[in-house]
N, C-alpha and C positions, 0 to 999 in steps of 0.2 A: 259893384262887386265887393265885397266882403273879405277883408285881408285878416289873416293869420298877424294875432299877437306876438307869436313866435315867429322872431325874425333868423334864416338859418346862419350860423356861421362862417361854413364852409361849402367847399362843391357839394361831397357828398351828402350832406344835408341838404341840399336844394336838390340833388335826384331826388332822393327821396320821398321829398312834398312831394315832386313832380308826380311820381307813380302811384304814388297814394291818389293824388286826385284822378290817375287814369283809372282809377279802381284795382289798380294793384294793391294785395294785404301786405304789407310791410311792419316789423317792428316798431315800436315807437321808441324814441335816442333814448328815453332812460334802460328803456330794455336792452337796448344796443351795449347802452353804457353798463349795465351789467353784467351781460355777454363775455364783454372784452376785457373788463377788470377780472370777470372769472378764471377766465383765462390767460390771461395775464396772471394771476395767484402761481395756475399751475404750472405755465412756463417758469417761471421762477423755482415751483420746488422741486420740478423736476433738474432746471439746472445746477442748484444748490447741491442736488443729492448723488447728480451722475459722475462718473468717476472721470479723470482729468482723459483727456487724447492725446493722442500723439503726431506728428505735425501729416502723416499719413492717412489720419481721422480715424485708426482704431482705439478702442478705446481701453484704458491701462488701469487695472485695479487696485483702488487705494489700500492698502494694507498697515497693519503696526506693527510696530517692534516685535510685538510678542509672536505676530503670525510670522514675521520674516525670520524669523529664528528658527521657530516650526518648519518652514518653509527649508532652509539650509538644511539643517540637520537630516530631513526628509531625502532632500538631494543630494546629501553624502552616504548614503546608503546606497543609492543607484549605480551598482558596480556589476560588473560578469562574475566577481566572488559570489555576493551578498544576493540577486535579486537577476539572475542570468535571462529569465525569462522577459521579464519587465523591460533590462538593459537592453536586447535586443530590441525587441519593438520600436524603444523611443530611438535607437539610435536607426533604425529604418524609415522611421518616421521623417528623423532628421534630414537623414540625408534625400528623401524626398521633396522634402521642403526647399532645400538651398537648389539644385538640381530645378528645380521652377522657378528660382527665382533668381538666380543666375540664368537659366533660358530667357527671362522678361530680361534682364539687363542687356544680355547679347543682340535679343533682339530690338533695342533701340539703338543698335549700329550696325545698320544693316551694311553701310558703307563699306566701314571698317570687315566687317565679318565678310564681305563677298569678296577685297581685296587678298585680303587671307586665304581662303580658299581658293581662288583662281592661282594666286604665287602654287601654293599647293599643290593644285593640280598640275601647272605648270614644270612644277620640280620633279613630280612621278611621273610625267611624260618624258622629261628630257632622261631621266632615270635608264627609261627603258629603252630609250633609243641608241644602237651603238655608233660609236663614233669616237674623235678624239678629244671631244669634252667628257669624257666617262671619268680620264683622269682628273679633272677639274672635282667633278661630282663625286668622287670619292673621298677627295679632300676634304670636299666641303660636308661632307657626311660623316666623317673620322671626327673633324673640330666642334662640329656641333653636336655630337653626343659627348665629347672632352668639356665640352660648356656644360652641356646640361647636367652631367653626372655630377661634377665637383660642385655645381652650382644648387643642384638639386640637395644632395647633403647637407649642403650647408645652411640649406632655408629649414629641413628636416629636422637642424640642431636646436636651432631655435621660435620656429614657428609659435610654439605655443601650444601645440597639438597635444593634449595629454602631457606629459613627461619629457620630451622631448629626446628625441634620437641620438645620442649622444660621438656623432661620426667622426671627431678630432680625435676620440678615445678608437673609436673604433677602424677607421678608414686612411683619414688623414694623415692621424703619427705615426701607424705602421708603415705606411709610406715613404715617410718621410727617413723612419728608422732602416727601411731597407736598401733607402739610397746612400744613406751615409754608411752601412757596412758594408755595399756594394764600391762603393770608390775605394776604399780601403783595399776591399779584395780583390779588384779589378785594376787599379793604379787608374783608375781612368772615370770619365764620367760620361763616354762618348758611348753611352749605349744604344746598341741595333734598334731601329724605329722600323717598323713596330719588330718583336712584340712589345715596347716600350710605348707608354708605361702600363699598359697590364702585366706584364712580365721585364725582369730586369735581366739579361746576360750580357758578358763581359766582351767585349770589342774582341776579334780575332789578333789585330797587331794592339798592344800596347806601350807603354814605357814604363818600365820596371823601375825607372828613379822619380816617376812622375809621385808627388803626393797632392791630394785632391785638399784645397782649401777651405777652411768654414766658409768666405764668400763667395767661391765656386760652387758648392754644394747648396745652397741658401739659394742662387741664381737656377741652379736645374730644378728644385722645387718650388718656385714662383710662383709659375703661373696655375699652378695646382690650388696653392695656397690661395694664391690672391681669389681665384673664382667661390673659392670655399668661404672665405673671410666677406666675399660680397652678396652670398647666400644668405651666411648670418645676420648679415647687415638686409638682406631683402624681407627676412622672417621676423625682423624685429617693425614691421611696417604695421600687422592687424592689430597690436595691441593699442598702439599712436592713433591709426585711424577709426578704433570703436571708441575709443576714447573721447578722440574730436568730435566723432557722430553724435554721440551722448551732450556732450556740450551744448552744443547745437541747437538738438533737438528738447532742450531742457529736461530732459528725464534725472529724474531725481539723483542725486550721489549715491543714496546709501543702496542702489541698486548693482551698485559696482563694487565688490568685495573687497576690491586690492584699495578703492580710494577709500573706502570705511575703515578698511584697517590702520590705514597712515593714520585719518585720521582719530580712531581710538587710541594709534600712538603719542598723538599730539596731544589728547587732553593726559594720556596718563604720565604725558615730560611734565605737564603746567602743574597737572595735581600732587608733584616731587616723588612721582615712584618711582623705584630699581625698574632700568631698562635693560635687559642681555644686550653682548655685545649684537646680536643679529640686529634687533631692532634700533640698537645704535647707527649703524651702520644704513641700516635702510632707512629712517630719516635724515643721516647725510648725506644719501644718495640723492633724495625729494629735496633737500634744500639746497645743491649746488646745484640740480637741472635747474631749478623751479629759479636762482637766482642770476649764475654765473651765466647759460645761456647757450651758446657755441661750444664753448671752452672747457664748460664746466659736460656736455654729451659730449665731446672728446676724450675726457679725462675718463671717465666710466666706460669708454666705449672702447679705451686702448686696454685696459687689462682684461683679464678674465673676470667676468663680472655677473654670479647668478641671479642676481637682482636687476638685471637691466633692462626686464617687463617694466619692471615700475618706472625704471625715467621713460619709456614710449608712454604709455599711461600717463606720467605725470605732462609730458609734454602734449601731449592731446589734449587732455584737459584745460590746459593754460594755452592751447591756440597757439602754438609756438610753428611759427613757418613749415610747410614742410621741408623746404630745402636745408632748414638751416639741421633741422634733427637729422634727414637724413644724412647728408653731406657730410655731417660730424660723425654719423655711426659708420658710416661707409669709410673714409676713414681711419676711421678709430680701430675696426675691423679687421680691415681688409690692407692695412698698410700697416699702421705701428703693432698692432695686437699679434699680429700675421708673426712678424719677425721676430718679436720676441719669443713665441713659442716656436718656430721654427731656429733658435738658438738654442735654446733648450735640451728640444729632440734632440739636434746634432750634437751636443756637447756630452749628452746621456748617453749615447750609443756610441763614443768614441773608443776601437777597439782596446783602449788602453785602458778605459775605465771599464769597461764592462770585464774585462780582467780582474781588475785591482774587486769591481763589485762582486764577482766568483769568489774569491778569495774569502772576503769579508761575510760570503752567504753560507760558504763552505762549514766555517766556525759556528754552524748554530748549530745546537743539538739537534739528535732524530733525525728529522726530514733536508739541511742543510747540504750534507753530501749527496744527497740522493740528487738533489732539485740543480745543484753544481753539475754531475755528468751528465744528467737529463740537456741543460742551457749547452752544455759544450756539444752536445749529439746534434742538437737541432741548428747549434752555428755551422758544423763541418758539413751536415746534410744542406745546409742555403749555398754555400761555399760549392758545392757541385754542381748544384742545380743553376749556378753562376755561372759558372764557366763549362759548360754541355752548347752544343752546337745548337744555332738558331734552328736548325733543322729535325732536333732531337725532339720528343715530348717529355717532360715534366714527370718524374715518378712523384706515388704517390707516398708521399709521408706519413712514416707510422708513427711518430714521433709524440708524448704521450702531451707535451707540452702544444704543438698543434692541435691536436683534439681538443684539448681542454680550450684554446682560445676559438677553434669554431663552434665548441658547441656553447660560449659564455656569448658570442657572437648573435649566433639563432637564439638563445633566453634575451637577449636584450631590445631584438625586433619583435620577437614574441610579445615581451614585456611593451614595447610601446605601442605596437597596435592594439591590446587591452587598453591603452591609457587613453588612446583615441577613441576608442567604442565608448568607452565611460563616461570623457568629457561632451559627446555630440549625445548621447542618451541624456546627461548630465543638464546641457545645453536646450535641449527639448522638454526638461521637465518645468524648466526655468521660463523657458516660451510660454506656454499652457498654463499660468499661472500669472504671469505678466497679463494676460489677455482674458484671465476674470475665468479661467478654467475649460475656456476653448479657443482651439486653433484658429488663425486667422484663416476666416472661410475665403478669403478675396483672393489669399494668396494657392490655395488649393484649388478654387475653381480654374486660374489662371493655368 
């Protein structure tokens, strides 16, 4: 028998011969080896040229400078002012999108989600049943819309939604303002439960020598406070955890606006330009999270602080525990920030200063006297409405200073639910372009 000069190298080299001599046509290896170098070429420039992914396997379009500017500028136009039509859509879009894809998360706990729901049903059963736990059930229905509401607010303030709902201004310190001129005018702080605290009236027996204390008053407003201050601190969580995702997932920096802009501020500190105090300020904010640690999200987290996106931000970024950020915002929040503004309030509305401040508003030309007996009408009208029997209804105030704070009230909810339609329109145009100009199909079909 007659052997082959070519000895094979490998298996598949010795199939090969094998089939060729059964009379199978097979290639011959240089063709082979042509084949797969060819191919090999185009796997390469195909990989070369296709745009990076993302750890999900969609895949994320490279862009430059000049397009991401384009890009921006595009997407600060996307408002219900500017582009109503367009803004609707994308923000329908949007909220379609999260809405399925929060469904797919819920549904990989099915565990957790069925326990929820059976408590649940459990709770609307025992609800309807009469009996002597009804007063239990009531309680427990009273406290847990007391949680949610102060707590709801308070993530409201600072979520990040648009503009943010600004409830300390609006919710909180009047609250807080009508407790402390309610102990005054009431000598007491034992107010009727309920309608307390939706409504505050004056205890039937009092003591006329009693005067209510700053830390008497600071204690009846606590727990208000503190749930409000731990909302803030719950709303300060999405900005830390896209942050960390980003991280993570290696997606570029300059895709993050807030971390582009630090750092455009960083090079314009090195290349010795005039910096405003803001951006003063907001690189010292990125360099004591980014160094001090604990101590240093304490110190930002106990004052008032509009910049405190950026330390969640910057603490995502840098991987920073979650315990340690939250625990410090929380806190910083919901304990020292709490009291100091509720010092504030009360020492602002003490009826002795708010006198001495009549006085001092009275001497403005024009509008000073007027805005004086207007302040004094609407104190003597709370003053009654204080002291009216639990059993009485509430008239309605015609008082010209009331009007004016509910309807600055309704412009400011007004005003934030535009700022939320803008940022999820906003947010959607941002998607669609991240993705090479179409929606992620995977997450739609889902």
């Amino acid at each position: 028998m007659e052997l082959n000069s070519t000895i094979p190298l490998n298996a598949i080299d010795v199939t090969s011969c094998l089939l060729q001599r059964l009379g199978f046509k097979m290639p011959s290896l240089q063709q082979q080896n042509n084949v797969n170098s060819s191919n090999s070429q185009k796997s390469n420039h195909i990989g070369n040229n296709s745009s990076p992914t993302t750890p999900n396997g969609s895949f994320v379009r490279k862009q430059s400078t000049k397009d991401k500017e384009k890009e921006r500028e595009e997407r600060s136009k996307i408002t219900l002012l500017r582009q109503p039509i367009v803004t609707l859509k994308y923000f329908v879009l949007e909220i379609v999108i999260l809405i399925q894809t929060y469904r797919k998360k819920l549904a990989e706990h099915k565990l957790l989600l069925s326990i929820l729901v059976a408590f649940i049903a459990v709770f609307c059963a025992l609800n309807q049943l009469p009996g002597r736990h009804q007063l239990f059930i009531s309680d427990i229905k009273s406290n847990l819309w007391f949680i949610i509401y102060w707590c709801g607010l308070g993530v409201l303030s600072s979520v990040g939604l648009g503009t943010g709902l600004h409830t300390f201004l609006l919710y909180l310190g009047p609250h807080i303002a009508s407790v402390t001129l309610a102990a005054s005018a009431c000598n007491s702080l034992n107010f009727p439960e309920p309608p307390y605290p939706d409504e505050i009236i004056c205890p039937e027996h009092t003591n006329p020598n009693y005067i209510p204390s700053l830390w008497s008053i600071m204690c009846k407003v606590r727990p208000e406070a503190f749930l409000w201050g731990a909302g803030t601190a719950l709303g300060e969580l999405p900005p830390y955890f896209m942050a960390r995702a980003s991280r993570l997932s290696g997606i570029d920096e300059d895709e993050d606006e807030d971390l582009k802009a630090v750092a455009e501020l960083k090079r314009k500190k090195e290349a010795g330009d005039n910096l405003t105090i803001f951006e003063r300020l907001k690189l010292g904010m990125e360099r004591i999270v980014e160094r001090v640690g604990f101590l240093g999200i304490l110190a930002c987290a106990s004052i008032p602080n509009p910049l405190f996106d950026l330390a969640g931000i910057t603490c995502g970024h840098f991987l920073v525990p979650f315990w340690t950020f939250f625990g410090a915002t929380l806190i910083g929040k919901a304990v020292i920030k709490m009291h100091l503004q509720k010092i504030c309030v009360i020492i602002a509305f003490n009826e002795s200063l708010i006198e001495k401040a009549l006085i001092f508003v009275s001497a403005i030309p024009y509008f000073g006297k007027k805005f004086q007996d207007s302040f004094k009408t609407f104190l003597e009208n709370q003053k009654k409405r204080l002291h009216r029997s639990s059993h009485d209804s509430p008239k309605e105030s015609s008082n010209i200073l009331s009007k004016l704070f509910e309807y600055f009230v309704l412009l400011m909810v007004c005003f934030f639910v535009m700022s939320i339609v803008n940022s999820l329109a906003q947010n959607y145009h941002k998607r669609i372009h991240q993705k090479g100009g179409k929606v992620h199909r995977k997450v739609a079909k889902d």
